[in-house]
LUMDRENMAR-627215 format. One record per residue (C-alpha): residue number from 1; x, y, z. Coordinates in Angstrom, 1 decimal. Layout:
BEGIN
+-----+--------+--------+--------+
| num |      u |      v |      w |
+-----+--------+--------+--------+
| NUM |      X |      Y |      Z |
...
+-----+--------+--------+--------+
END
This chain:
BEGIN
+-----+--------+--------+--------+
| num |      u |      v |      w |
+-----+--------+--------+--------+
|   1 |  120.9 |   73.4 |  102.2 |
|   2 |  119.9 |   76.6 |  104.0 |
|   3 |  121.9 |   77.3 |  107.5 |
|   4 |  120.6 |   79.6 |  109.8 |
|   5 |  123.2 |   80.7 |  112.4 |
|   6 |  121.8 |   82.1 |  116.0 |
|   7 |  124.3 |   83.7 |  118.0 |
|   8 |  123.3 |   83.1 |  121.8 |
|   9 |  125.7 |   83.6 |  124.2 |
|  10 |  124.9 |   82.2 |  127.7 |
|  11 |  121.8 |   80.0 |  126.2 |
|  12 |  120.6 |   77.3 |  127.8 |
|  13 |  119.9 |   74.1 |  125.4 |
|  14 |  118.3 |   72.3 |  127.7 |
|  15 |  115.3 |   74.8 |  127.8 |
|  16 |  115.7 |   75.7 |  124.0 |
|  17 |  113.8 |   74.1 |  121.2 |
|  18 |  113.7 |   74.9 |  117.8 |
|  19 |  110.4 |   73.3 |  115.8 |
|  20 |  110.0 |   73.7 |  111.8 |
|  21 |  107.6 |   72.0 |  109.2 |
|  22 |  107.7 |   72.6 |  105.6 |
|  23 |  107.3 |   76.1 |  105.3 |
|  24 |  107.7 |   77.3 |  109.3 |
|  25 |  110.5 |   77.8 |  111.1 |
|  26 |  109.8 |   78.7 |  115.3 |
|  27 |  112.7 |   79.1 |  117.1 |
|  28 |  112.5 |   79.4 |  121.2 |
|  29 |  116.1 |   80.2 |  122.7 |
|  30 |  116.2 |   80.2 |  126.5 |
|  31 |  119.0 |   82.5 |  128.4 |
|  32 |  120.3 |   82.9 |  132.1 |
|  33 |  118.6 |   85.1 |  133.8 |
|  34 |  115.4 |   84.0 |  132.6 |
|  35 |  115.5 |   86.0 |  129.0 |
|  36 |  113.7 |   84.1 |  126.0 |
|  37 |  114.4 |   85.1 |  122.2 |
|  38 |  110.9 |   83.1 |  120.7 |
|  39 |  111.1 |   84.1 |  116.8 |
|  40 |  108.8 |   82.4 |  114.0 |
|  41 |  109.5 |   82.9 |  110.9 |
|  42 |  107.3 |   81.7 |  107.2 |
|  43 |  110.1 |   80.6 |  105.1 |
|  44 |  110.7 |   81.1 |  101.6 |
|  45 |  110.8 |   78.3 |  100.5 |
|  46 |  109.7 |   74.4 |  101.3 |
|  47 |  112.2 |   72.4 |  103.4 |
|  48 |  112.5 |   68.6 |  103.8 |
|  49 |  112.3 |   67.9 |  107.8 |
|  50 |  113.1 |   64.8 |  107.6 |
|  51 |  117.0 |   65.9 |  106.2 |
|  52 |  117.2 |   69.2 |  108.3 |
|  53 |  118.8 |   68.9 |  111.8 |
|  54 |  119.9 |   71.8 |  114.5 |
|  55 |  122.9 |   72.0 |  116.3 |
|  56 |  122.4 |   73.7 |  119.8 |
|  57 |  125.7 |   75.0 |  121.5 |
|  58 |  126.5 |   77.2 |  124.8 |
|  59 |  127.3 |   79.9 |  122.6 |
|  60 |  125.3 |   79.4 |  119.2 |
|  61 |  122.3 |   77.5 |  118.0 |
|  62 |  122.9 |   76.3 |  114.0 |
|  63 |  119.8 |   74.9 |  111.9 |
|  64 |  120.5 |   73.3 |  109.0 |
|  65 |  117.4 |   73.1 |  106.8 |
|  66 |  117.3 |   70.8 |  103.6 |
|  67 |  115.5 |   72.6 |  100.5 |
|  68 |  112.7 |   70.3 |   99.3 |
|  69 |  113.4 |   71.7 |   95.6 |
|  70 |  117.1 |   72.8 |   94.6 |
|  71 |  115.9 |   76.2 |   93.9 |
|  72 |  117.7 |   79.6 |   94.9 |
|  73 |  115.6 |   81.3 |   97.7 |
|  74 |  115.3 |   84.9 |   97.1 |
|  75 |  115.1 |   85.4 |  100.7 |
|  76 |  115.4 |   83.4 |  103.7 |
|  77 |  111.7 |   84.6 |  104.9 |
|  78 |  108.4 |   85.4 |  103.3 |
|  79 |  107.3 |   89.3 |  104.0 |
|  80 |  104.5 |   89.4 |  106.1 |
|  81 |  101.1 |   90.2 |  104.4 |
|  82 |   99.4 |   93.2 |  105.8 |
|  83 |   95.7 |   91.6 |  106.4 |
|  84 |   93.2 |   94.5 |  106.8 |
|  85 |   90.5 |   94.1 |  109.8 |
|  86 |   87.2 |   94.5 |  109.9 |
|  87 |   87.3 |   98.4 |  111.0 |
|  88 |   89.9 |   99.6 |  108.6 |
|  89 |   87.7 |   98.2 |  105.6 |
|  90 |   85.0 |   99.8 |  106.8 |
|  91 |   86.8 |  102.9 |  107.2 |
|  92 |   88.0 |  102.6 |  104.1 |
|  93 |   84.9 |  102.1 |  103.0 |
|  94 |   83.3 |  104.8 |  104.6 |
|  95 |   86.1 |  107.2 |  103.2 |
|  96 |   85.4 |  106.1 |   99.5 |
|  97 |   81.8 |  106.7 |  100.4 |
|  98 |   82.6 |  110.6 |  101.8 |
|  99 |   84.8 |  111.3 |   98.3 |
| 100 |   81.6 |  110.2 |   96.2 |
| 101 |   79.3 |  112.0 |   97.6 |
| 102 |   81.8 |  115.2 |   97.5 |
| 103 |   82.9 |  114.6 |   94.1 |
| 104 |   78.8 |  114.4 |   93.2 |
| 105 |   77.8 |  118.1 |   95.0 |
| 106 |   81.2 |  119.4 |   92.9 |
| 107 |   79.7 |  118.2 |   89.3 |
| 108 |   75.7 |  119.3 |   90.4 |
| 109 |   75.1 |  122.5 |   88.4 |
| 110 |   74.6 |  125.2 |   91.0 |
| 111 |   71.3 |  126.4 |   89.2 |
| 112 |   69.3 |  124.8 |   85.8 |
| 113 |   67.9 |  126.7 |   83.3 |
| 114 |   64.6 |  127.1 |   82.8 |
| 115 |   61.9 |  128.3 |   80.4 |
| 116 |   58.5 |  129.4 |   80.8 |
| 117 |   56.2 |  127.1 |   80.8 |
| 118 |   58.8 |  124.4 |   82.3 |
| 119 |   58.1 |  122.3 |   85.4 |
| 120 |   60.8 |  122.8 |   88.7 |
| 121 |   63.3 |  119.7 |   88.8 |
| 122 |   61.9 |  117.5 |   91.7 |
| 123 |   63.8 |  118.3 |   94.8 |
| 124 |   66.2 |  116.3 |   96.3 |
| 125 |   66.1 |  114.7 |   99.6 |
| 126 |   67.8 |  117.1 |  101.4 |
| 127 |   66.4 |  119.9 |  100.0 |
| 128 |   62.9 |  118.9 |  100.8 |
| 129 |   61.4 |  120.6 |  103.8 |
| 130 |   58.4 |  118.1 |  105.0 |
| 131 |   57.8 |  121.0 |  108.0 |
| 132 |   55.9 |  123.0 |  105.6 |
| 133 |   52.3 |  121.4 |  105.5 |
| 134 |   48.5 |  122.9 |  104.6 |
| 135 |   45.8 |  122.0 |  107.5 |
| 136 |   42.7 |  121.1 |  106.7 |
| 137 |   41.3 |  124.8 |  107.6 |
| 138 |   43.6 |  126.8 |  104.9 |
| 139 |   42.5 |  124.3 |  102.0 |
| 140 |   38.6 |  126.2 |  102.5 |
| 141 |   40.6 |  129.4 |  102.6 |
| 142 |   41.8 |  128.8 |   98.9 |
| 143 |   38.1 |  127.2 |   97.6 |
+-----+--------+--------+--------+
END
């Protein structure tokens, strides 16, 4: 058995409710004065709801939940998992992207050797410059 103890002065059972299944626990505590504590919580563990009860007083709410297997919890809840969106995989991606492209230009030899007789390297993309074009009238210029 697993008892959870929520301190609550000045509740008001009649507007709180606490709802569980096997492995969630949401807990909805209502105050004077119109304050709520709403917590919900992914359990540990799996609990048998059909064996757990809760105990609401003016001053405390007490839930007694019965372990499905008689194992020892290591905690009471399950840490959250961090689930990345959309944009912050593609930002990621987009960084991992940047570092290649960086770590490529740093390993690119700054200047190749060459012999006589030895074609240029082709030219890269970015290092092409398409502006630079022959018009039909300085082709007869070279004949």
């Amino acid at each position: 058995m697993v008892v959870l103890t929520v301190y609550a002065k000045t509740s008001n059972p009649e507007h709180s409710h606490v709802d569980a299944n096997q492995t969630m626990l949401t807990i909805h505590i209502v105050f004077e004065k119109d304050k709520v504590f709403h917590k919900a919580l992914n359990l540990w563990g799996v609990v048998d709801t059909s064996k757990s009860f809760v105990n609401m007083g003016p001053t405390k709410v007490e839930i007694n939940l019965q372990k499905l297997d008689p194992v020892n919890w290591a905690k009471f809840e399950l840490p959250p998992q961090k689930v990345e969106g959309k944009d912050e995989t593609r930002e990621k991606e987009q960084k991992e992207e940047i570092q290649k492209e960086e770590k490529a230009k740093e390993n690119k030899p700054l200047a190749q050797e060459m012999f006589l007789g030895d074609e240029p390297p082709p030219l890269e993309d970015d290092e092409s410059d398409d502006s630079l074009r022959l018009s039909d009238t300085d082709d007869e210029d070279f004949d």
